[in-house]
N, C-alpha and C positions, 0 to 999 in steps of 0.2 A: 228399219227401212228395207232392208234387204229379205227380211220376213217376208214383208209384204208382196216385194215382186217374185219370190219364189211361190206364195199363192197362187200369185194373178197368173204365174206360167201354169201352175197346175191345174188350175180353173181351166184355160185355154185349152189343153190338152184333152182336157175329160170333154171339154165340150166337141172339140175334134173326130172324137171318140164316137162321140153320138150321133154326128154328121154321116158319117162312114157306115157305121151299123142301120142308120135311116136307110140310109140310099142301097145299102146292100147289090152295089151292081159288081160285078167279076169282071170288071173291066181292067187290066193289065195295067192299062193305065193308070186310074182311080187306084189302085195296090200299089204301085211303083209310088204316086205320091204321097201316100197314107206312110209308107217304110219313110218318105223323105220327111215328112212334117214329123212322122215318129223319130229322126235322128235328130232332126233341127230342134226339137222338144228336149230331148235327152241330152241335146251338147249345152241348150241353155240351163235345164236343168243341173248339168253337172258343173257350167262355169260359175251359177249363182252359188253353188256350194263352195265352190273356189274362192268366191270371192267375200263372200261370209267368214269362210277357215281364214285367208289372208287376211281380212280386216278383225279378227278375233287375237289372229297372232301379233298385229300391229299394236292394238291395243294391252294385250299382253307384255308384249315388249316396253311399252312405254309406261305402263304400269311399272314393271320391274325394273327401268330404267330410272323412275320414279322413287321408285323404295330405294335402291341403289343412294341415289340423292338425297334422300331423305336419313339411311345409315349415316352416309358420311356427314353431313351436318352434327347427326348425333354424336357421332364418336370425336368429328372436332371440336363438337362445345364439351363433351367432358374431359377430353384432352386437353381443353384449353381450364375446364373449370380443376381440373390436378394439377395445372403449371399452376394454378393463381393460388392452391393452398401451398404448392412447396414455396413460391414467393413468398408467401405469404406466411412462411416458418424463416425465412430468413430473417424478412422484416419485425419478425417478433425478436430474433433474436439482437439481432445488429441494436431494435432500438430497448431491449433488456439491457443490452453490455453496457449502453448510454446513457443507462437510470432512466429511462421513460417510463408511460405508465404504458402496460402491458395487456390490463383483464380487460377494458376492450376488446382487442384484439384477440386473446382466447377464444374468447364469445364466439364472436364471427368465424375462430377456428373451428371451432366444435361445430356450431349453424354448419357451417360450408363442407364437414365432413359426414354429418348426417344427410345433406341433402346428396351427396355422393352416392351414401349405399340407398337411397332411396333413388336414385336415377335411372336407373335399368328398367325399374319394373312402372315408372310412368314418364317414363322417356319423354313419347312421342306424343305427351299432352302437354310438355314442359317444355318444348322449343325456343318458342317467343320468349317464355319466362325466362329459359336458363339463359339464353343469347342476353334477355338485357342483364339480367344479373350478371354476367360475364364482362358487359360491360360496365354496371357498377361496383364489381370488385376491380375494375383494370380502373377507375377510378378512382379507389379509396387508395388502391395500391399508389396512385400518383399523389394524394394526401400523405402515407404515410412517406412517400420518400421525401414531399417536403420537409416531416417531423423530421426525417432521419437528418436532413441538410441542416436545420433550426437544432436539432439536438447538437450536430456536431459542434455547430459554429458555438453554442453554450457551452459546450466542453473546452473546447478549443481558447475562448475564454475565460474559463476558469482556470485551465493550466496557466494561462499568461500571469491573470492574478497569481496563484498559487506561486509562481514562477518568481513575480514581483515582491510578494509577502516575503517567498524565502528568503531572497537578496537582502531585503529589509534586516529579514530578523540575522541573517548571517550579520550584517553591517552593526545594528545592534549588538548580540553579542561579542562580537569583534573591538566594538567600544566599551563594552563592558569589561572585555578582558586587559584593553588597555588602562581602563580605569583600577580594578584590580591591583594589575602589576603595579600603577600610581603608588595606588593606596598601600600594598604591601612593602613600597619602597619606602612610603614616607612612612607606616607604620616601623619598619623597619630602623629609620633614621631617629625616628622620636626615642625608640627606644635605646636607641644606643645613646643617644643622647641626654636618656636620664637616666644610666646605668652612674652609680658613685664612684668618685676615685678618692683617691689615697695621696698624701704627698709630704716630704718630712720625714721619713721611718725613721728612727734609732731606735737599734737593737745596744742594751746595754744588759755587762752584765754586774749583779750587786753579790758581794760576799757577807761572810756573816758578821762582821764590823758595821755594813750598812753602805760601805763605799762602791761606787758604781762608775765601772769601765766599760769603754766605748772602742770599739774596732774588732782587735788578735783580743783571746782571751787564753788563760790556763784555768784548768778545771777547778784549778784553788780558790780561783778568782770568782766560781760561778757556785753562789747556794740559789739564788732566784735569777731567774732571765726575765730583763724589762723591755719590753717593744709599744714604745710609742709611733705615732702619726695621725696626724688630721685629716678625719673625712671631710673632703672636697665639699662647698656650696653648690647647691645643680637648682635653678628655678625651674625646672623640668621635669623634674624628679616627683616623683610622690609622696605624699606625707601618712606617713607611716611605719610601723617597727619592722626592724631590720634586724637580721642575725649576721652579726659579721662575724668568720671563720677564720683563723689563722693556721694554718698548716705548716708545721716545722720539719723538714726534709732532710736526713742525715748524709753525711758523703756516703752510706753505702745503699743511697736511693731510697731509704725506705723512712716512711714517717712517724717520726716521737706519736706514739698513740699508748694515751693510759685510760680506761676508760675511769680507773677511780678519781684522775685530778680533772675529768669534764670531757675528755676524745668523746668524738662520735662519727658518721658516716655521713656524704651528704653526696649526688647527683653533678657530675658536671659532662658537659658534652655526652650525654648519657650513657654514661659509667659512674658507678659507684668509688666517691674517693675516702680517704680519712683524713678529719681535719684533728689539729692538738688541742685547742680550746677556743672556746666562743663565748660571744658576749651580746643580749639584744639589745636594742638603742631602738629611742623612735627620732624616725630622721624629721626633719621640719625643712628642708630644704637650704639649712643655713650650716656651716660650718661648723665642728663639733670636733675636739680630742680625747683620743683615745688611749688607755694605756691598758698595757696585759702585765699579768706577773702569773710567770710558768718554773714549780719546780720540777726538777725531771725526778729526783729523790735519788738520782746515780750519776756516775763522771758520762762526760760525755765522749764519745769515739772524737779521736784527733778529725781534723778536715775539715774544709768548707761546708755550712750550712745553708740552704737556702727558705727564706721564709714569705710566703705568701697567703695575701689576704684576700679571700672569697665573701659574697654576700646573694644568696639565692644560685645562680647558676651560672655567674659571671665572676671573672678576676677582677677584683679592683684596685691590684699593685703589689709589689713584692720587694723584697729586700735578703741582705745575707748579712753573716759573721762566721770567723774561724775561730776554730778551738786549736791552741797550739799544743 
């Protein structure tokens, strides 16, 4: 438009022009207004151009006003679309640490990292698109914090359970150990309980007449040593053969051991001991006498003797005689 009326001034003018040169008169006058219509021409001419330049620069401005607005949109949707993948690395992780499932989410990591470096160089054809995408990543993002809330509350539950199992199983085992201890007590009890005893000992001793004394002895008196007593009935007990031991103990502590008349070694409170002679029996649970005959084949040391009877890893009773 303003093309136009700078024509139509210049039209006018050149026609002005020809007016002046027609009439060719030197009238002082006609020249004084010819200079005036040639300024009033010129100031128009020069306002149109004014007003051309001002409206070129208005337009200009608001053109770059324009881009201006148009930058900043730009750089705030990919400002906003870099906040949504660094969310959007949390959110993978927080819902990783939580066992969820993850390669979804890659996906759309990797998608949303290539459309990044692809952003710059088709920007400004991508506006509408990245703006909604911005908004359906700021969506998915509010799916995934559901997951994250649904995932917690599932953890959270399983701890309880897990929490409740444990209690269980501590209580359980806790009963089992009570039971145990039961069991090891009354194991304990059964067994003492059918360990055999012994009752009745006489130790006598017989010379070589054949006659046999009971209590104080002199070595005159002793060619064999007799020790009787009855193993005890136990309906507890097992049936089964039994080695029953007899160990003869001297007053100077130390035990009659011959290995030629039957000595050997045997295990008690686990230390090896030596018994003097032994004899197996099968017990049957019923009462049973027993007799031993020990020569020593030498006098015996003056002093109390002590004599006791083992069978596997238990005592089952004891008795003494002196030698005077």
């Amino acid at each position: 438009m303003v093309k136009n009326d700078i024509g139509i001034i210049l039209q006018i003018g050149i026609l002005g022009n020809m007016e002046i040169n027609q009439k060719q008169q030197p009238q002082k006058q006609e020249v004084q207004s010819r200079k005036r219509i040639l300024v009033v021409l010129s100031i128009i001419v020069f306002a149109a151009l004014v007003i051309g330049l001002v409206h070129q620069v208005i337009e200009s401005l608001e053109l770059e006003k324009q881009n201006e607005l148009t930058q900043q949109q730009l750089d705030t949707a990919y400002n906003e679309l870099d906040s949504m993948s660094n969310e959007l690395d949390t959110r993978i992780l927080k819902i990783a640490q939580l066992g969820g499932e993850i390669d979804t989410l890659l996906q759309i990591k990797n998608q949303l990292e290539e459309e990044k470096k692809a952003f710059r160089t088709k920007a400004y054809r991508q506006i509408n698109d990245l703006q909604g995408k911005v908004s359906g990543y700021k969506e998915m993002l509010l799916a995934q914090d559901k997951e994250i809330v649904r995932l917690k509350a599932v953890n959270e539950k399983l701890l309880v359970e897990n929490s409740e199992l444990k209690d269980e199983a501590n209580e359980l085992n806790e009963s089992l150990r009570d039971l145990n201890t039961t069991r090891s007590a009354l194991e304990e009890k059964v067994a003492k309980a059918s360990q055999l005893k012994i009752d009745g000992m006489k130790i006598l001793a017989i010379n070589s007449s054949g006659k046999e004394r009971e209590g104080e002895f002199k070595n005159r008196h002793i060619t064999h040593l007799k020790i009787e007593f009855d193993v005890l009935e136990n309906s507890v007990a097992a049936i089964e053969g039994k080695s029953i031991l007899v160990k003869i103990t001297g007053p100077d502590k130390k035990v009659i051991f011959d290995v030629a008349t039957g000595s050997g070694t045997f295990v008690f409170e686990g230390r090896e001991n030596f018994y003097t002679v032994k004899k197996d029996i099968l017990y049957d649970r019923n009462a049973q006498s027993l007799t031993f005959l020990y020569d020593k084949g030498s006098e015996y040391d003056l002093g109390k003797y002590l004599v006791e009877v083992y069978t596997e890893d238990y005592k089952m009773g004891a008795g003494s005689f002196v030698v005077k």
